[in-house]
N, C-alpha and C positions, 0 to 999 in steps of 0.2 A: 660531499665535495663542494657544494655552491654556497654550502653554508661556512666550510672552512674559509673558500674565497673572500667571502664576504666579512671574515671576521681578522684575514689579511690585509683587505682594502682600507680597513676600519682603522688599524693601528697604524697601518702606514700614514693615512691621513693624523692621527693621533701626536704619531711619531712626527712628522712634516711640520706639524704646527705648533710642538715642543721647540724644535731645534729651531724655526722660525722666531718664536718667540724669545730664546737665548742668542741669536743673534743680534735682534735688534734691539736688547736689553745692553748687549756689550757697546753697541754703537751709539746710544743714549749714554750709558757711563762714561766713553769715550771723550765726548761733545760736553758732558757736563764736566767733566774734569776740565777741558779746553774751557767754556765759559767759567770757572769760575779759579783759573790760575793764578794765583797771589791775593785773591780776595776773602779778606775777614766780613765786611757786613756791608751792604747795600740801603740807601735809603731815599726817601724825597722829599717835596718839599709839600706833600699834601697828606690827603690820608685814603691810602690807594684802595683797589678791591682786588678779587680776588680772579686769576685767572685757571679755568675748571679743564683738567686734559680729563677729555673722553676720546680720543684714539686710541690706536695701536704704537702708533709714530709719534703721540705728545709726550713730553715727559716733563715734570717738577724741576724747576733748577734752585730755584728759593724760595723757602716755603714761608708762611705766615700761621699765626693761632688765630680761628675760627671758632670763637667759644671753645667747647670742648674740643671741636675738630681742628688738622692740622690739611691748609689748602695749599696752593703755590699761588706767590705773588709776583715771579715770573718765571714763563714755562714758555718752551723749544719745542718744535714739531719738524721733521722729514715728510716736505709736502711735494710729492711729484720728484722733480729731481732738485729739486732747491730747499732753500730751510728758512725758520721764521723764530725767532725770537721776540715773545710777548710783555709788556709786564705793566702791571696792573694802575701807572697811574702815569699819565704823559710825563709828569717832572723830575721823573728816573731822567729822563735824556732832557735836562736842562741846566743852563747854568746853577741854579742853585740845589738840583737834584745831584749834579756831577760834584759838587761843594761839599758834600756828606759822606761820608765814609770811603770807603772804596768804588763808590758806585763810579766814579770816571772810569778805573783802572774795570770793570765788570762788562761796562758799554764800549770800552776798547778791545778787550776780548769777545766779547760778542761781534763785532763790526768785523772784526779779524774770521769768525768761526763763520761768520754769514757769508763773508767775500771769498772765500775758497782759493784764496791766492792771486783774487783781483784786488785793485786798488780803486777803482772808483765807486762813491757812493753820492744817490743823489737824494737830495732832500723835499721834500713834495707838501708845501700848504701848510707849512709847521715854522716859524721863526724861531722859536724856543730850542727846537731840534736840531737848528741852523748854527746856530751861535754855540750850542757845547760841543755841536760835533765837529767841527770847522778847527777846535782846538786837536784835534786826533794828526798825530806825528802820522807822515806815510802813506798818505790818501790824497786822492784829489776829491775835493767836493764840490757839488754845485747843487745851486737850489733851482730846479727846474719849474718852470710856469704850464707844461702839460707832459701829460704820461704819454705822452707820443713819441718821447724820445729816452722814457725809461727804460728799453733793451739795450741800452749803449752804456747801462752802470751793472756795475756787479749788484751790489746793493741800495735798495729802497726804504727812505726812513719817511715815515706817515703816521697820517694819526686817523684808521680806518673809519672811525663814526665822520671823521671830517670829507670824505669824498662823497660824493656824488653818486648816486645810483648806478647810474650806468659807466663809472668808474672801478667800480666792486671788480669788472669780467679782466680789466685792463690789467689789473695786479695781480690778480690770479694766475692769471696769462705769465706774465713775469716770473712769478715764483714755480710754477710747476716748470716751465722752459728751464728753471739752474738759476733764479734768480733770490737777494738773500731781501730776507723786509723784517725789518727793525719797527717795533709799531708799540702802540700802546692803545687798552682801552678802558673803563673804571666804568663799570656797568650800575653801581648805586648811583653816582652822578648824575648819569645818561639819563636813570629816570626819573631821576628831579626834573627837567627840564624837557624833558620828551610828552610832555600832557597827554599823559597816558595807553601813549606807546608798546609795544610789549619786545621785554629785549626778546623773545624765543621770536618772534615772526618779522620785526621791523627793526631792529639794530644791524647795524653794516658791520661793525667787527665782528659778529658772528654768523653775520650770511656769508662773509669772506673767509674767516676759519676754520670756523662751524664743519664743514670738510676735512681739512687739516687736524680736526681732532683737538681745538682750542674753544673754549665759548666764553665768556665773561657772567656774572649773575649779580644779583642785588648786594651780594655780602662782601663788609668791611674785613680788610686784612689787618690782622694787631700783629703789633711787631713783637720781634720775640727778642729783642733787648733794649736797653735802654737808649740806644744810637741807633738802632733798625733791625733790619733782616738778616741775620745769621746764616753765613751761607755755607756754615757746618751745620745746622739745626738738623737732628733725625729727620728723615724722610720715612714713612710711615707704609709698609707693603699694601697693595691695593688704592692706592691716590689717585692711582690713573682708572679711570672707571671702567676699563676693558679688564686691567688687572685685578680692579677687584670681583668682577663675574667671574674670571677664572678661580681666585683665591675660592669663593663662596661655594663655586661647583667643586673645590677640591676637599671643603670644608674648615679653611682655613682662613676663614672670614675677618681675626682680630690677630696683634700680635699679640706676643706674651705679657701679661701685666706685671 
């Protein structure tokens, strides 16, 4: 009898964390449809890295060729009650990033999918950020001089490694309260110039996402046309590194070749 119990507890949790995992699979394809509505390809004006979902809440929105491997070069997470969209090189959100493909019409859907039916968004320590986003029909924007008064915008656009340490709790704060943050980080860069820093313990976009199921790493993102990031390009089962422990526990470690 304790043994039956026990082998009911076991499926129900089984079961629980199935149907958990198909819902939040639906609400990711949801949100990726919404980021990327009318958009053929995304690009910038540098040469980005790559941004790594390990959560349960990250997901892939545009991916890049990683040598043989296929990463995202910008990825969405469901952090707390708020959301974040990543990508992999500050000059996606610049004027000459916004100049490139579709990437304007991508950051105005993201701006739309972060603000949840608000209209303001503020801009924090970024000029480049200031100037392409200031063009978006429908917003009010402003560039604010401290996070002290970032609760009073729907959405926050920054540039993570650029705050301040004790800035890191402030944003956080923001996002898990229903707040949307538009940000970028390019972790090869970072350790050009970092004299020998280590992105796992001392880089701020990943002490601040790092949670949220985003981190950044040393590897370049190649694009996968000849004008950028295809933001049809397959998405590959297991990208998110939660999914792919699951995939490997079910032994479904590769797709089909």
């Amino acid at each position: 009898m304790r043994l039956r119990s026990t082998v009911c507890l076991l499926s129900g949790f089984l079961i629980g964390g199935i149907v958990q995992a198909e819902l939040a699979d639906q609400g990711q394809s949801a949100a990726r449809a919404s980021l990327l509505q009318g958009v053929r390809v995304i690009d910038s004006g540098g040469a980005p890295g790559v941004v790594l979902c390990v959560g349960s809440n990250a997901f892939p929105v545009v991916v890049a060729e990683c040598g043989h491997a296929v990463q995202a070069v910008a990825a969405a997470t469901f952090y707390g009650r708020g959301r974040v969209l990543a990508v992999g090189h500050g000059s996606f959100i610049s004027p000459e990033g916004f100049s490139r493909g579709d990437t304007a019409l991508f950051m105005k859907n993201a701006v739309a999918w972060l603000a949840q039916n608000n209209k303001t968004v503020a801009v924090y320590k970024n000029g480049d950020m200031k100037k392409a986003l200031e063009g978006l029909e429908g917003y009010t924007l402003r560039e604010i001089p401290s996070l002290d008064v970032v609760d009073t915008f729907a959405v926050l656009a920054t540039y993570p490694d650029g705050l301040k340490p004790d800035e890191v709790e402030k944003v956080r704060a923001f996002v898990t309260k229903g707040g949307g943050l538009l940000c970028a980080g390019i972790g090869w860069g970072w350790q050009q110039v970092s004299r020998g820093k280590s992105l796992a313990t001392d880089n701020l976009f990943n002490a601040l996402l790092g949670p949220a199921g985003l981190l950044i790493n040393s590897d370049m993102a190649g694009r996968t046309a000849k004008d950028g990031y295809l933001a049809d390009h397959s998405i590959p089962s297991g990208l998110n590194a939660v999914d792919a422990v699951r995939l490997a526990s079910l032994g479904g470690v590769a797709d089909p070749v």
